[in-house]
C-alpha positions in Angstrom: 0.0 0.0 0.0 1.3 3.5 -0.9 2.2 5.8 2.2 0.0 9.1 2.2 2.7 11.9 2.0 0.6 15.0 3.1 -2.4 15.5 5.4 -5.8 15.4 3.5 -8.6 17.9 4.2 -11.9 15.8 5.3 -13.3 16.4 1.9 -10.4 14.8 0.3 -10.7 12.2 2.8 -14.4 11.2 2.1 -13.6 11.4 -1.5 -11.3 9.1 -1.7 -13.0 6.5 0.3 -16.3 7.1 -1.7 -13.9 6.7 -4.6 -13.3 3.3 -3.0 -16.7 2.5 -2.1 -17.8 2.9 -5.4 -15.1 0.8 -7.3 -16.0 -2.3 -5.0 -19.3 -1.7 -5.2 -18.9 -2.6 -8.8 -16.8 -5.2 -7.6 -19.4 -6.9 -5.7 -22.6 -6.4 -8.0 -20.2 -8.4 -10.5 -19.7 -11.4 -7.9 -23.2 -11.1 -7.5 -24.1 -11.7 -10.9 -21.7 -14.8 -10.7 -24.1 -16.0 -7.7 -23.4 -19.1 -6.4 -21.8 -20.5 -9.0 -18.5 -20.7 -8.5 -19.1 -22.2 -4.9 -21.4 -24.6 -6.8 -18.9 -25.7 -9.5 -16.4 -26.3 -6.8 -18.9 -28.5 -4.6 -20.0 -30.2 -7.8 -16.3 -31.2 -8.7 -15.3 -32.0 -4.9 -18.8 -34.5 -5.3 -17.7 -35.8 -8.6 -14.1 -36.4 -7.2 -16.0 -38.2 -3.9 -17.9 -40.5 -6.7 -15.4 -41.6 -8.2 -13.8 -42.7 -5.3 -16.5 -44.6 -4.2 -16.7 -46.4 -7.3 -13.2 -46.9 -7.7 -13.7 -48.8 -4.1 -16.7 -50.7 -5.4 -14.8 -52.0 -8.6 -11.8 -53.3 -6.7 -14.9 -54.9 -4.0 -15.9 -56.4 -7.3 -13.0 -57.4 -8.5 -11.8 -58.8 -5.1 -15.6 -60.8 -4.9 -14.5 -62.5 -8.4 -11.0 -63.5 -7.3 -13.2 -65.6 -4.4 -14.9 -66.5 -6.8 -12.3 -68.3 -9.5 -10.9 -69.5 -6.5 -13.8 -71.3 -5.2 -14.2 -72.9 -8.8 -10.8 -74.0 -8.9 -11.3 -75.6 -5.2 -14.3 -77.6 -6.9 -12.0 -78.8 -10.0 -9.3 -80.4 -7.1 -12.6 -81.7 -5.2 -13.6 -83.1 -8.2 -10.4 -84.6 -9.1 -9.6 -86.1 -5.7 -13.1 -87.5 -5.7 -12.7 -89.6 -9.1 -8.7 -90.3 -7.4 -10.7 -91.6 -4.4 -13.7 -93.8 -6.4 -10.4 -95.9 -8.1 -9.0 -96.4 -5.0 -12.3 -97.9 -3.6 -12.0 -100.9 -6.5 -8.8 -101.7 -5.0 -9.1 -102.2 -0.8 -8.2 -104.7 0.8 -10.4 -104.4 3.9 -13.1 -102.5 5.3 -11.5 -100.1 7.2 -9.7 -98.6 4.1 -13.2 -98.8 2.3 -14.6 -96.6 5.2 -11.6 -94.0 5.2 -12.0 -93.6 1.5 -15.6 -93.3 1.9 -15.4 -90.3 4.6 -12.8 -88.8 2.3 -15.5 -89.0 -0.4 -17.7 -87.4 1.5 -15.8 -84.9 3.0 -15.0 -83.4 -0.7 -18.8 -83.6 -1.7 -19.5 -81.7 1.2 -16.6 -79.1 0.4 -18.1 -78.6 -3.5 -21.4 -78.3 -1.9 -19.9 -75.1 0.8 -17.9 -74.3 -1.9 -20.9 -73.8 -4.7 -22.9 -71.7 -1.7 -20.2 -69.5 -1.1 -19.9 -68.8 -5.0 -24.0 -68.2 -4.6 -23.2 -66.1 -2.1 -20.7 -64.4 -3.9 -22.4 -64.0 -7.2 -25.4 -62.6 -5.6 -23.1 -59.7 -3.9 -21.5 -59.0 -7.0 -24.6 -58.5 -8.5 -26.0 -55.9 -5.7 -22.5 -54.3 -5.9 -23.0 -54.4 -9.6 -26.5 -52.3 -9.4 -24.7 -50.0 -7.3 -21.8 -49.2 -9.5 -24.6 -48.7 -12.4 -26.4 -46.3 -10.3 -23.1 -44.3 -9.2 -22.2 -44.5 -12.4 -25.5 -42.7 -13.6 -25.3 -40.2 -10.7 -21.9 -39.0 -11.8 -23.1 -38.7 -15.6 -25.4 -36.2 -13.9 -23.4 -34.7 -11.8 -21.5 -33.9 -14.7 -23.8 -32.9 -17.1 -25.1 -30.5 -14.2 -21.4 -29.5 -14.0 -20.6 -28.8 -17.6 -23.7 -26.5 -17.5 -22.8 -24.5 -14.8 -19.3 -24.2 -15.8 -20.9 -22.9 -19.2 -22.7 -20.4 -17.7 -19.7 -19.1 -15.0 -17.6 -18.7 -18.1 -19.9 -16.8 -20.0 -20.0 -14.3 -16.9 -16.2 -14.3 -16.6 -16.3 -13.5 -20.7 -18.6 -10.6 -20.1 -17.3 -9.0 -16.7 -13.3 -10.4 -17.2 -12.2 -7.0 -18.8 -14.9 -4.6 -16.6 -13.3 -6.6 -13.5 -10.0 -6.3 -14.2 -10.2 -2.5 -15.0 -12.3 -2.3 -11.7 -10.1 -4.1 -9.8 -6.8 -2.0 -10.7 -8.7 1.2 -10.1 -10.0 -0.4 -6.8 -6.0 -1.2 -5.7 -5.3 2.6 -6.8 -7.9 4.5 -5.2 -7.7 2.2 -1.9 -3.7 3.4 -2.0 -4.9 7.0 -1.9 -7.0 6.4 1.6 -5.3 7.7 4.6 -4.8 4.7 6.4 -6.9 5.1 9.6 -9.4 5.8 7.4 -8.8 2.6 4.9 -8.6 0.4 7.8 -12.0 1.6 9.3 -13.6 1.1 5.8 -12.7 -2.5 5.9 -13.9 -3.6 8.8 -17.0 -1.9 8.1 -17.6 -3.4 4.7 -17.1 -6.8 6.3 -19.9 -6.5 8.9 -22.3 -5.8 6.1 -23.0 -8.5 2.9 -23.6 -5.7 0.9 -20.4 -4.6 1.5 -21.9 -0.9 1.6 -19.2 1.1 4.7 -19.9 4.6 2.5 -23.6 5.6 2.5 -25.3 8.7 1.3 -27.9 10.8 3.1 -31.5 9.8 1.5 -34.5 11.4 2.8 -32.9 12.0 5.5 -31.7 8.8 6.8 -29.2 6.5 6.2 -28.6 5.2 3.1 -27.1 2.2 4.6 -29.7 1.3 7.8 -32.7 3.8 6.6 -32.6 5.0 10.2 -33.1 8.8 10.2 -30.3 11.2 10.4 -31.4 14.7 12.7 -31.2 18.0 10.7 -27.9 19.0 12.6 -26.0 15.9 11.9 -26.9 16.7 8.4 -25.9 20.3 8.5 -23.0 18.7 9.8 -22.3 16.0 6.8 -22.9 18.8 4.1 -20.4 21.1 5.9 -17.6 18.0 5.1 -15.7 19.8 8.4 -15.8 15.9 9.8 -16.2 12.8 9.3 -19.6 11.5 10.2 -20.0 8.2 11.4 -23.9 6.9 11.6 -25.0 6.2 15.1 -27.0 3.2 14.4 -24.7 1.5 11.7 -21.1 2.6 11.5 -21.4 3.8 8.2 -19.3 7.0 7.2 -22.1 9.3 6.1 -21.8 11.8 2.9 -24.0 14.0 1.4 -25.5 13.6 -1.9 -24.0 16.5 -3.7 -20.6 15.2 -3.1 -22.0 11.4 -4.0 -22.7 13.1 -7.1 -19.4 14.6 -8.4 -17.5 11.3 -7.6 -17.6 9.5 -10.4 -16.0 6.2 -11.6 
Protein backbone atom coordinates (compact mmCIF):
# COMPACT_ATOMS: atom_id res chain seq x y z
CA UNK A 1 0.00 0.00 0.00
CA UNK A 2 1.33 3.54 -0.88
CA UNK A 3 2.23 5.81 2.21
CA UNK A 4 0.04 9.11 2.22
CA UNK A 5 2.75 11.92 2.03
CA UNK A 6 0.56 14.96 3.07
CA UNK A 7 -2.40 15.48 5.36
CA UNK A 8 -5.84 15.43 3.49
CA UNK A 9 -8.62 17.87 4.17
CA UNK A 10 -11.92 15.81 5.29
CA UNK A 11 -13.32 16.36 1.88
CA UNK A 12 -10.37 14.85 0.28
CA UNK A 13 -10.72 12.23 2.78
CA UNK A 14 -14.44 11.24 2.09
CA UNK A 15 -13.65 11.42 -1.54
CA UNK A 16 -11.34 9.09 -1.66
CA UNK A 17 -12.97 6.52 0.26
CA UNK A 18 -16.35 7.09 -1.66
CA UNK A 19 -13.95 6.68 -4.63
CA UNK A 20 -13.27 3.33 -2.96
CA UNK A 21 -16.70 2.52 -2.09
CA UNK A 22 -17.78 2.86 -5.36
CA UNK A 23 -15.13 0.80 -7.28
CA UNK A 24 -16.04 -2.26 -5.04
CA UNK A 25 -19.28 -1.72 -5.19
CA UNK A 26 -18.86 -2.58 -8.82
CA UNK A 27 -16.77 -5.22 -7.61
CA UNK A 28 -19.35 -6.89 -5.68
CA UNK A 29 -22.56 -6.40 -7.97
CA UNK A 30 -20.20 -8.40 -10.47
CA UNK A 31 -19.70 -11.39 -7.90
CA UNK A 32 -23.17 -11.11 -7.52
CA UNK A 33 -24.12 -11.66 -10.90
CA UNK A 34 -21.72 -14.81 -10.69
CA UNK A 35 -24.07 -16.04 -7.67
CA UNK A 36 -23.44 -19.06 -6.38
CA UNK A 37 -21.81 -20.51 -9.00
CA UNK A 38 -18.50 -20.73 -8.52
CA UNK A 39 -19.14 -22.20 -4.92
CA UNK A 40 -21.38 -24.58 -6.83
CA UNK A 41 -18.88 -25.65 -9.52
CA UNK A 42 -16.43 -26.34 -6.80
CA UNK A 43 -18.90 -28.49 -4.62
CA UNK A 44 -20.00 -30.17 -7.85
CA UNK A 45 -16.32 -31.25 -8.70
CA UNK A 46 -15.32 -32.05 -4.90
CA UNK A 47 -18.84 -34.46 -5.28
CA UNK A 48 -17.71 -35.81 -8.59
CA UNK A 49 -14.10 -36.43 -7.17
CA UNK A 50 -16.02 -38.19 -3.90
CA UNK A 51 -17.91 -40.48 -6.72
CA UNK A 52 -15.44 -41.55 -8.24
CA UNK A 53 -13.81 -42.66 -5.32
CA UNK A 54 -16.54 -44.59 -4.24
CA UNK A 55 -16.71 -46.44 -7.28
CA UNK A 56 -13.23 -46.90 -7.72
CA UNK A 57 -13.68 -48.75 -4.10
CA UNK A 58 -16.67 -50.72 -5.36
CA UNK A 59 -14.79 -52.03 -8.59
CA UNK A 60 -11.79 -53.25 -6.66
CA UNK A 61 -14.93 -54.87 -4.03
CA UNK A 62 -15.94 -56.45 -7.33
CA UNK A 63 -13.02 -57.43 -8.48
CA UNK A 64 -11.85 -58.80 -5.09
CA UNK A 65 -15.64 -60.81 -4.88
CA UNK A 66 -14.53 -62.52 -8.40
CA UNK A 67 -11.03 -63.50 -7.32
CA UNK A 68 -13.20 -65.63 -4.36
CA UNK A 69 -14.94 -66.53 -6.84
CA UNK A 70 -12.34 -68.30 -9.46
CA UNK A 71 -10.93 -69.50 -6.47
CA UNK A 72 -13.82 -71.28 -5.22
CA UNK A 73 -14.22 -72.92 -8.75
CA UNK A 74 -10.79 -73.97 -8.95
CA UNK A 75 -11.31 -75.60 -5.22
CA UNK A 76 -14.33 -77.64 -6.89
CA UNK A 77 -12.03 -78.78 -9.97
CA UNK A 78 -9.33 -80.41 -7.09
CA UNK A 79 -12.60 -81.68 -5.20
CA UNK A 80 -13.57 -83.14 -8.18
CA UNK A 81 -10.38 -84.60 -9.10
CA UNK A 82 -9.64 -86.08 -5.66
CA UNK A 83 -13.08 -87.52 -5.67
CA UNK A 84 -12.67 -89.61 -9.06
CA UNK A 85 -8.68 -90.28 -7.42
CA UNK A 86 -10.74 -91.63 -4.40
CA UNK A 87 -13.71 -93.84 -6.41
CA UNK A 88 -10.43 -95.85 -8.12
CA UNK A 89 -8.99 -96.37 -4.99
CA UNK A 90 -12.33 -97.87 -3.61
CA UNK A 91 -12.00 -100.95 -6.47
CA UNK A 92 -8.82 -101.75 -5.02
CA UNK A 93 -9.12 -102.16 -0.79
CA UNK A 94 -8.15 -104.75 0.83
CA UNK A 95 -10.36 -104.41 3.94
CA UNK A 96 -13.07 -102.53 5.27
CA UNK A 97 -11.55 -100.05 7.17
CA UNK A 98 -9.70 -98.56 4.15
CA UNK A 99 -13.18 -98.78 2.32
CA UNK A 100 -14.58 -96.57 5.21
CA UNK A 101 -11.59 -93.96 5.23
CA UNK A 102 -11.97 -93.58 1.46
CA UNK A 103 -15.58 -93.30 1.88
CA UNK A 104 -15.42 -90.34 4.63
CA UNK A 105 -12.84 -88.80 2.27
CA UNK A 106 -15.53 -88.98 -0.36
CA UNK A 107 -17.75 -87.38 1.52
CA UNK A 108 -15.78 -84.89 2.97
CA UNK A 109 -14.96 -83.37 -0.70
CA UNK A 110 -18.77 -83.56 -1.65
CA UNK A 111 -19.48 -81.69 1.22
CA UNK A 112 -16.58 -79.13 0.44
CA UNK A 113 -18.11 -78.64 -3.51
CA UNK A 114 -21.39 -78.33 -1.87
CA UNK A 115 -19.94 -75.13 0.80
CA UNK A 116 -17.90 -74.34 -1.85
CA UNK A 117 -20.89 -73.81 -4.68
CA UNK A 118 -22.87 -71.74 -1.70
CA UNK A 119 -20.17 -69.50 -1.14
CA UNK A 120 -19.90 -68.85 -5.02
CA UNK A 121 -24.01 -68.19 -4.59
CA UNK A 122 -23.19 -66.10 -2.07
CA UNK A 123 -20.72 -64.40 -3.92
CA UNK A 124 -22.42 -64.01 -7.22
CA UNK A 125 -25.42 -62.57 -5.61
CA UNK A 126 -23.06 -59.72 -3.93
CA UNK A 127 -21.50 -58.96 -7.03
CA UNK A 128 -24.58 -58.48 -8.49
CA UNK A 129 -25.99 -55.91 -5.65
CA UNK A 130 -22.54 -54.31 -5.91
CA UNK A 131 -22.99 -54.37 -9.63
CA UNK A 132 -26.47 -52.30 -9.36
CA UNK A 133 -24.73 -49.99 -7.31
CA UNK A 134 -21.85 -49.21 -9.53
CA UNK A 135 -24.58 -48.74 -12.39
CA UNK A 136 -26.40 -46.32 -10.28
CA UNK A 137 -23.06 -44.32 -9.15
CA UNK A 138 -22.18 -44.49 -12.40
CA UNK A 139 -25.48 -42.68 -13.60
CA UNK A 140 -25.27 -40.16 -10.75
CA UNK A 141 -21.87 -38.99 -11.81
CA UNK A 142 -23.10 -38.74 -15.59
CA UNK A 143 -25.44 -36.23 -13.93
CA UNK A 144 -23.37 -34.72 -11.81
CA UNK A 145 -21.50 -33.94 -14.72
CA UNK A 146 -23.82 -32.87 -17.10
CA UNK A 147 -25.10 -30.53 -14.24
CA UNK A 148 -21.44 -29.52 -13.96
CA UNK A 149 -20.65 -28.76 -17.61
CA UNK A 150 -23.75 -26.46 -17.49
CA UNK A 151 -22.80 -24.52 -14.85
CA UNK A 152 -19.28 -24.21 -15.78
CA UNK A 153 -20.93 -22.87 -19.20
CA UNK A 154 -22.74 -20.39 -17.72
CA UNK A 155 -19.69 -19.10 -15.03
CA UNK A 156 -17.59 -18.74 -18.05
CA UNK A 157 -19.93 -16.82 -19.97
CA UNK A 158 -20.05 -14.33 -16.95
CA UNK A 159 -16.22 -14.30 -16.60
CA UNK A 160 -16.32 -13.54 -20.70
CA UNK A 161 -18.56 -10.56 -20.12
CA UNK A 162 -17.30 -9.01 -16.69
CA UNK A 163 -13.26 -10.41 -17.23
CA UNK A 164 -12.20 -7.03 -18.81
CA UNK A 165 -14.87 -4.61 -16.57
CA UNK A 166 -13.33 -6.58 -13.46
CA UNK A 167 -9.96 -6.26 -14.22
CA UNK A 168 -10.21 -2.53 -15.00
CA UNK A 169 -12.27 -2.29 -11.72
CA UNK A 170 -10.07 -4.06 -9.84
CA UNK A 171 -6.77 -2.02 -10.65
CA UNK A 172 -8.65 1.18 -10.06
CA UNK A 173 -10.01 -0.42 -6.75
CA UNK A 174 -5.96 -1.20 -5.69
CA UNK A 175 -5.29 2.56 -6.77
CA UNK A 176 -7.93 4.51 -5.25
CA UNK A 177 -7.71 2.15 -1.93
CA UNK A 178 -3.70 3.44 -2.02
CA UNK A 179 -4.86 6.96 -1.85
CA UNK A 180 -6.98 6.43 1.63
CA UNK A 181 -5.30 7.68 4.58
CA UNK A 182 -4.82 4.75 6.44
CA UNK A 183 -6.85 5.11 9.64
CA UNK A 184 -9.44 5.76 7.44
CA UNK A 185 -8.84 2.61 4.94
CA UNK A 186 -8.64 0.41 7.79
CA UNK A 187 -12.03 1.61 9.34
CA UNK A 188 -13.59 1.06 5.82
CA UNK A 189 -12.73 -2.49 5.90
CA UNK A 190 -13.93 -3.63 8.83
CA UNK A 191 -16.99 -1.87 8.08
CA UNK A 192 -17.56 -3.42 4.66
CA UNK A 193 -17.12 -6.82 6.29
CA UNK A 194 -19.87 -6.55 8.89
CA UNK A 195 -22.35 -5.81 6.11
CA UNK A 196 -22.96 -8.48 2.94
CA UNK A 197 -23.61 -5.72 0.86
CA UNK A 198 -20.37 -4.57 1.48
CA UNK A 199 -21.92 -0.93 1.58
CA UNK A 200 -19.24 1.10 4.68
CA UNK A 201 -19.90 4.60 2.49
CA UNK A 202 -23.61 5.62 2.50
CA UNK A 203 -25.26 8.71 1.25
CA UNK A 204 -27.92 10.80 3.09
CA UNK A 205 -31.52 9.79 1.45
CA UNK A 206 -34.52 11.36 2.80
CA UNK A 207 -32.91 12.00 5.50
CA UNK A 208 -31.71 8.83 6.79
CA UNK A 209 -29.21 6.55 6.20
CA UNK A 210 -28.62 5.24 3.12
CA UNK A 211 -27.10 2.18 4.65
CA UNK A 212 -29.70 1.31 7.79
CA UNK A 213 -32.69 3.79 6.61
CA UNK A 214 -32.56 5.00 10.23
CA UNK A 215 -33.10 8.77 10.24
CA UNK A 216 -30.32 11.18 10.37
CA UNK A 217 -31.44 14.74 12.66
CA UNK A 218 -31.19 17.95 10.71
CA UNK A 219 -27.88 18.97 12.62
CA UNK A 220 -25.97 15.89 11.88
CA UNK A 221 -26.91 16.67 8.38
CA UNK A 222 -25.89 20.33 8.46
CA UNK A 223 -23.04 18.69 9.76
CA UNK A 224 -22.30 15.99 6.80
CA UNK A 225 -22.90 18.76 4.11
CA UNK A 226 -20.38 21.11 5.85
CA UNK A 227 -17.61 18.02 5.15
CA UNK A 228 -15.70 19.85 8.36
CA UNK A 229 -15.76 15.87 9.77
CA UNK A 230 -16.15 12.83 9.31
CA UNK A 231 -19.57 11.47 10.15
CA UNK A 232 -20.03 8.21 11.42
CA UNK A 233 -23.87 6.91 11.59
CA UNK A 234 -24.95 6.22 15.08
CA UNK A 235 -27.01 3.25 14.42
CA UNK A 236 -24.71 1.47 11.69
CA UNK A 237 -21.12 2.60 11.51
CA UNK A 238 -21.37 3.78 8.15
CA UNK A 239 -19.30 6.99 7.16
CA UNK A 240 -22.12 9.32 6.13
CA UNK A 241 -21.84 11.78 2.92
CA UNK A 242 -24.02 14.04 1.43
CA UNK A 243 -25.48 13.57 -1.86
CA UNK A 244 -23.99 16.54 -3.74
CA UNK A 245 -20.57 15.16 -3.07
CA UNK A 246 -21.98 11.36 -4.03
CA UNK A 247 -22.71 13.11 -7.11
CA UNK A 248 -19.43 14.56 -8.38
CA UNK A 249 -17.50 11.32 -7.61
CA UNK A 250 -17.58 9.51 -10.35
CA UNK A 251 -15.99 6.18 -11.61
Amino acid sequence: MATVNKDYSVEEKLVSVLRLQKMDSRLDEIQVLKGELPMEVKDLEDEIEGLNTRLSHVEDEIRGIQDFISNKKNQIKESEALIKKYEKQQDNVKNNREFEAITKELEMQSLEIKLAEKHIRDANDEVKDKSRSLESAKRTIGDKEANLKHKKGELEKIIGETEKEEKAFRKQSDEARAKVEPRLLQAYEKIRKNYRNGLAVATVVRDSCGGCFNAIPPQRQAEIRQRKKIIICEHCGRVLVDNDLEATVTI
